[in-house]
LOTILUM-931927 format. One line per field, with one value per residue (C-alpha): x, y, z. Coordinates in Angstrom, 1 decimal. Example, Ala and Ser with C-alpha at 12.3 -4.5 7.8 and 13.67 -1.06 7.14 Angstrom:
// LOTILUM-931927
xx = c(12.3;13.7)
yy = c(-4.5;-1.1)
zz = c(7.8;7.1)
***
This chain:
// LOTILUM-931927
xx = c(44.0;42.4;45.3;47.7;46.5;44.7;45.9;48.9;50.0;50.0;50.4;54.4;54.8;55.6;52.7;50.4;52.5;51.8;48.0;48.0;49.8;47.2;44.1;45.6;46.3;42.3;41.5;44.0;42.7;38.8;39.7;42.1;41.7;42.2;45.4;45.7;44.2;47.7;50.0;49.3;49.2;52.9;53.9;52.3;54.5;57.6;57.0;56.3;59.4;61.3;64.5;66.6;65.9;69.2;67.6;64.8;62.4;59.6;61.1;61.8;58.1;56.9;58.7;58.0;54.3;54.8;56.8;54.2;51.6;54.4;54.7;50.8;50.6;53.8;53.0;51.9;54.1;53.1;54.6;57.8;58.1;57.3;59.6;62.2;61.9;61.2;64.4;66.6;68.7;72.1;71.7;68.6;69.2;70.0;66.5;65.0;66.9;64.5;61.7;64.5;65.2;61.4;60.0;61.7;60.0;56.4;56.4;59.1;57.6;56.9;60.4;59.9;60.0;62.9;64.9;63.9;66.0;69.2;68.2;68.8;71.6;73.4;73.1;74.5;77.7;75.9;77.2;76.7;72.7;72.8;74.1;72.0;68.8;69.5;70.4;67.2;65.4;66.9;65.6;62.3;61.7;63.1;60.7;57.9;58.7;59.6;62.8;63.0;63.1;65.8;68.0;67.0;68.5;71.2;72.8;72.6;73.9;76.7;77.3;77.5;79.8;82.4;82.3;83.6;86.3;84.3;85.1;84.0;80.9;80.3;81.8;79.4;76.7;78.2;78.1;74.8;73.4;72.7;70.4;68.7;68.7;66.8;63.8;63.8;60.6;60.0;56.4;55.7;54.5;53.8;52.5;54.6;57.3;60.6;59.7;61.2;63.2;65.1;66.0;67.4;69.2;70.9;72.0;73.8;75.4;76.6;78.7;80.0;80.4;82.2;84.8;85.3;85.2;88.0;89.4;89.8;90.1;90.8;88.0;85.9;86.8;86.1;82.0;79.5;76.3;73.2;69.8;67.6;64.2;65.6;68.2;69.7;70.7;72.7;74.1;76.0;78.0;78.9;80.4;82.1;83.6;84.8;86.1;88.1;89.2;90.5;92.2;94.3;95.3;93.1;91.5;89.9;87.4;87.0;85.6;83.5;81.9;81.4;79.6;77.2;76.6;76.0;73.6;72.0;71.2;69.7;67.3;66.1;66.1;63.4;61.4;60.9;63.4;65.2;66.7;68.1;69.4;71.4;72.6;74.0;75.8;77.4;78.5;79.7;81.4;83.6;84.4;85.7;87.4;89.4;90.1;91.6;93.6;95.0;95.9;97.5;95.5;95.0;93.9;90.9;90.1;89.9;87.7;85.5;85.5;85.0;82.1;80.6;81.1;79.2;76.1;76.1;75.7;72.7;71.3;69.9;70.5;67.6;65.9;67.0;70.3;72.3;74.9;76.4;78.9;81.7;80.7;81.8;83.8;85.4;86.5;87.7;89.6;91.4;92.3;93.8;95.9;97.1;97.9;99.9;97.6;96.9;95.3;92.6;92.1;91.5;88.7;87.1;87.3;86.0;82.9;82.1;82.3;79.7;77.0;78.1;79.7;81.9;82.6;85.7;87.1;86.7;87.9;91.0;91.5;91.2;93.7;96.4;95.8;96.1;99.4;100.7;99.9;101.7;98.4;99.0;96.0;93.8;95.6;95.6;91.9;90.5;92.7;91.7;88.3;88.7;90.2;87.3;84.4;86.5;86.7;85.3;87.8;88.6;92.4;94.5;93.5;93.3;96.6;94.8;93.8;97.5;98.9;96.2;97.4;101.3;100.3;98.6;101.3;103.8;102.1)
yy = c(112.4;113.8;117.0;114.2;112.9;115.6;116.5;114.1;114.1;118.1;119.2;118.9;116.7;119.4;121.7;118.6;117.6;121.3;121.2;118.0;119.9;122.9;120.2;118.5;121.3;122.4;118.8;118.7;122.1;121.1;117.8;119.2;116.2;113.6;112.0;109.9;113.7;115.5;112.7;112.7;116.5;116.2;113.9;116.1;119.1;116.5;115.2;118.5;120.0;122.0;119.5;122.4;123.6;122.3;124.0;121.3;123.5;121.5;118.1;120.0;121.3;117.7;116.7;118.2;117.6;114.0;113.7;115.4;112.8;110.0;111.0;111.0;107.1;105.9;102.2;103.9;102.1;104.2;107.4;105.6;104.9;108.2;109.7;107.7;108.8;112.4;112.7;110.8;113.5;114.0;116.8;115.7;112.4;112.4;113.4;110.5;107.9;107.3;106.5;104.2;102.5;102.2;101.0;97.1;97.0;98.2;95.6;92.9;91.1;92.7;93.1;96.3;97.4;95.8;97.2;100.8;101.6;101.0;104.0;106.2;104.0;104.3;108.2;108.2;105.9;103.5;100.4;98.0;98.9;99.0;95.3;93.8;95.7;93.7;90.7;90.1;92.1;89.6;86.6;87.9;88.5;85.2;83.2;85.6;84.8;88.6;88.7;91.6;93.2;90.1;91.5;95.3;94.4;92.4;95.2;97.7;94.6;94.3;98.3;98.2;95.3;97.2;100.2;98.3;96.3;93.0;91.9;88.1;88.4;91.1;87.8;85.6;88.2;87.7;84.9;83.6;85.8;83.2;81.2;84.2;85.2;81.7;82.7;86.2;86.5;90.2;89.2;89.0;92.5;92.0;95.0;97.0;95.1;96.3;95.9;94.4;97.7;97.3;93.5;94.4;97.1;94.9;92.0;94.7;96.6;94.6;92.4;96.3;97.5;94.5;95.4;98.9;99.7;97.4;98.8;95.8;97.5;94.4;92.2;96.0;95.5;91.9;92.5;91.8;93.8;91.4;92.7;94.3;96.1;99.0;101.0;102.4;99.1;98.0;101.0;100.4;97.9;99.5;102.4;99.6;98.5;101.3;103.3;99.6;99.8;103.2;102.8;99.5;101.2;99.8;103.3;102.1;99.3;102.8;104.1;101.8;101.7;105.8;105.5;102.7;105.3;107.9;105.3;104.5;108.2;109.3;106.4;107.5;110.7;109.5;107.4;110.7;109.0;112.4;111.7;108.5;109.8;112.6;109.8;107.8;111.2;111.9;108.0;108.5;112.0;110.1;107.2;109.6;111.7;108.9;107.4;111.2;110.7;107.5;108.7;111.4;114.4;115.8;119.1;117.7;114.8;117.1;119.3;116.5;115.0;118.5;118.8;115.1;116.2;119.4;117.8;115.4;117.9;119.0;115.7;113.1;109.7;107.3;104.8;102.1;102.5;103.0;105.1;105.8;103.4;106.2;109.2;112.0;114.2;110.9;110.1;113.6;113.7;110.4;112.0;115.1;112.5;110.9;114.5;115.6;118.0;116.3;119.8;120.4;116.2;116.9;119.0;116.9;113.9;116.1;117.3;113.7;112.6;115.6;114.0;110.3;110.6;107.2;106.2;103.8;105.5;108.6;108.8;107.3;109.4;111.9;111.1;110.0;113.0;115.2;113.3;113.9;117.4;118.2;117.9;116.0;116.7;116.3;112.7;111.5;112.7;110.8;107.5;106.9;107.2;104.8;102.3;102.9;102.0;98.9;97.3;94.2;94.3;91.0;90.1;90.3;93.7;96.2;97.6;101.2;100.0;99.1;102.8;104.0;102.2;102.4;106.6;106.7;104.2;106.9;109.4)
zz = c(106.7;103.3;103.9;103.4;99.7;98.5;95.0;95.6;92.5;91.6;95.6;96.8;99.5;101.9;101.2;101.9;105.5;106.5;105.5;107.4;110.4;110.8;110.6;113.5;115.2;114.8;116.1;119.1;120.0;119.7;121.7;124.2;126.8;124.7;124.4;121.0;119.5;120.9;119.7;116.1;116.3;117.8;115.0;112.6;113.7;113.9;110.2;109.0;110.1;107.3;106.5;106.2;109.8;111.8;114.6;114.9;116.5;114.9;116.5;120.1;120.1;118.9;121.9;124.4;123.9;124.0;127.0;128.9;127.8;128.6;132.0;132.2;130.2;131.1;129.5;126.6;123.8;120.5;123.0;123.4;119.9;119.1;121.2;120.0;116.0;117.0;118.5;116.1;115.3;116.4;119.2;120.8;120.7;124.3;125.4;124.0;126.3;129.0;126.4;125.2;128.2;129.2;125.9;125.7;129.2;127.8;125.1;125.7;122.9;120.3;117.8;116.3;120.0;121.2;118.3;118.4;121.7;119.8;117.4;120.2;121.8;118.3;118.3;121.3;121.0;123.7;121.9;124.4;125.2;121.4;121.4;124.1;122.3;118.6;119.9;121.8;118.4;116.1;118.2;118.8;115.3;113.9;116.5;114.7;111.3;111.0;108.4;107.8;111.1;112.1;109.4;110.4;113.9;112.6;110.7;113.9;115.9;113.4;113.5;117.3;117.3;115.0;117.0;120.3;117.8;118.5;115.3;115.7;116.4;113.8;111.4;113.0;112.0;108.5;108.2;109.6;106.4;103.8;106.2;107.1;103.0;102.6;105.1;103.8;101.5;100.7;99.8;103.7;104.6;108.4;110.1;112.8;111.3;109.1;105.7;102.7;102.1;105.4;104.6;100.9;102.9;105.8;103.3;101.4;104.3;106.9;104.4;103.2;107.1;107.9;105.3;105.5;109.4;109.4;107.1;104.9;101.6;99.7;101.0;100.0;96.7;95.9;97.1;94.6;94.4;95.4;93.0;94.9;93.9;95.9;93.7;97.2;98.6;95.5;95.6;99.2;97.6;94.5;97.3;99.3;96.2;94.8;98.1;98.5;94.6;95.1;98.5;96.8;94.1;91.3;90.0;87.0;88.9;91.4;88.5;87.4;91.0;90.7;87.4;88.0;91.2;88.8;86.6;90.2;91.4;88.0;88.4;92.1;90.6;88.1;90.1;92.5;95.2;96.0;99.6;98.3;95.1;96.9;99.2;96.4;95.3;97.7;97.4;94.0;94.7;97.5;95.4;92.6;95.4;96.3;92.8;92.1;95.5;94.0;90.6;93.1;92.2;95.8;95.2;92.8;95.4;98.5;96.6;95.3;99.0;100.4;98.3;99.4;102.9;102.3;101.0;103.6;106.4;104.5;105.3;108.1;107.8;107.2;110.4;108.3;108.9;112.0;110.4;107.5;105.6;105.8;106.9;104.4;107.3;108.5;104.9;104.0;107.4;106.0;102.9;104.7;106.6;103.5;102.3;106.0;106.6;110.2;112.3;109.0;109.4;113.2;112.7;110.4;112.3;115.4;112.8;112.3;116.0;117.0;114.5;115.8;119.2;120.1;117.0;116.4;113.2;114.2;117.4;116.1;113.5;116.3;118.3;115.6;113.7;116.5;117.9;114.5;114.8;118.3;120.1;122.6;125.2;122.1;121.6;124.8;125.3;122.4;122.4;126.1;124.7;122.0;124.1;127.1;124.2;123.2;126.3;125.1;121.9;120.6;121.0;119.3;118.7;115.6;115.0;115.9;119.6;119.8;118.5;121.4;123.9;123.3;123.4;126.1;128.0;127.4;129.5)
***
């Protein structure tokens, strides 16, 4: 563990992960029968991986070494859990789903445990599993006086819910947030728990999700930032706010949202919080993309949302959230919509739906854009997959499931 702190403040992070790396590997290789030895030297290679590497070779090795030991200690919980953040990436998220499946069975009641399922259910567009995971999450952690892991699970219950167009009880979710707000004390570090981060982080997004998958601009717009010792989570709302500002129309509160963005990143950027800084970029370069769009200056607003999208591929989302607030393909793929350029929109919205398979706006941008575009297999295909994840949609239904199923009716 020295590897890790060693000359912390002169080493780079990185250069200290890999020291950390080759001393595990020198331990795991001395000790070769015991267990706990190989796990932290898979977790090792996982966290040392190079974030740059989209061919996660690190994670696949990390992998595959603990799901040999999980076959051998198939109650172990730590291996589950493990499992489960070594393949939260988009492609191998699929591997991890028997560890996710088995791991709420291991330790029904712990809360930490019956949440972390949904982080692979939610990579793979398995919004049900997702659902059923958070709900009993939430519960278990508000009978254990855990806060912030109830409000962790409540914004991936939330996220889940607006995937499968079950708006109410995404509302209900809502609104159940002041009484969970007046228990939350982010004081109360419990251990294995969420921490105080990921409770700043839910109060600000599910209020911001709740508008914006909906695509209730208005109600966007209208959302005030709540103070938070996290720069990053005030930050959500100032992008729900202006990305609602800017698709009503009013450009200069759109503005105002992009700069207190801007004031946002270049304080993350001080305080040595890089991968949230970039995040709250890429915020502030869509917000400004669509306040160009408004002020109708396409060509500058693609590039500016080209250029958020860009960055964003260059990136993994964080475990404390299930997904982006709008993903920057899924935005740019809007944009090229309201510009009638449906086939380049297509491909965007396609982009966004290999990174987060299932998801409502997508594959409805998907299948409108490619309707508009003459594609007509490519329509059908993803609006009979929209309207198969929303099953359970609330009625009356979003005017989109309604475009989906008058299409596919036609056929």
């Amino acid at each position: 563990m020295g590897m890790l702190y060693d000359d912390f403040d002169k080493t780079p992070q990185r250069a200290r992960l890999l020291a950390y790396r080759d001393a595990m590997s020198a331990l795991a290789a001395k000790y070769p029968t015991d267990n706990e030895a190989q796990i932290f030297y898979a977790l090792a290679i996982a966290a040392s991986e190079d974030p740059a590497d989209k061919t996660y070779a690190g994670r696949v090795e990390a992998g595959a070494i603990l799901e040999k030991l999980f076959k051998e200690e198939p109650n172990h919980p730590g291996l589950a859990h493990y499992i489960i953040h070594t393949y939260d990436v988009p492609p191998l998220a699929p591997r991890a789903l028997d560890a996710a499946r088995r791991y709420s069975e291991i330790a029904p009641g712990a809360p930490h445990a019956l949440h972390m399922p949904s982080h692979t259910f939610t990579r793979t567009g398995y919004w049900q599993d997702s659902v059923s995971s958070n709900i009993a999450a939430a519960a278990s952690a508000k009978r254990e006086g855990q806060i912030a892991e109830e409000l962790h699970a409540s914004d991936y219950l939330t996220y889940a819910y607006l995937q499968t167009a079950r708006d109410q009880a995404a509302r209900s979710v809502l609104y159940s947030l002041p009484e969970i707000a007046a228990r939350f004390d982010p004081n109360a570090v419990v251990s294995g728990a969420a921490g105080p981060s990921a409770g700043y982080f839910a109060l600000a997004a599910i209020p911001a999700r709740y508008a914006l998958e909906r695509g209730d601009w208005k109600q966007a717009a209208q959302l005030t930032p709540r103070e938070s010792p996290f720069p990053y989570t005030e930050a959500i709302t100032w992008f729900a706010r202006g990305y609602g500002s800017a698709r009503v129309g009013h450009v200069p509160a759109a503005y105002e949202a992009a700069a207190s963005l801007k004031q946002i990143a270049e304080i993350l950027v001080k305080s040595g919080e890089s991968y949230w800084a970039l995040q709250v970029h890429i915020q502030e370069l869509a917000v400004r993309a669509w306040a160009l769009m408004a002020e109708g200056k396409k060509k500058k607003a693609l590039f500016e949302m080209d250029s958020a999208a860009v960055l964003e591929d260059g990136t993994e989302k964080s475990a404390v959230t299930p997904g982006s607030l709008a993903p920057a393909r899924e935005l740019l793929g809007e944009m090229l919509l309201a510009a009638s350029q449906p086939a380049g929109a297509l491909l965007q919205f396609e982009a966004t739906l290999k990174k987060e398979p299932r998801r409502f706006r997508a594959l409805y941008g998907a299948g409108h854009a490619a309707q508009l575009s003459g594609n007509e297999e490519a329509s059908q295909r993803y609006f009979r997959q929209l309207l198969k994840v929303c099953q359970r949609a609330d009625k009356p239904e979003r005017a989109e499931l309604l475009e989906a199923e008058r299409a596919v009716s036609q056929k």
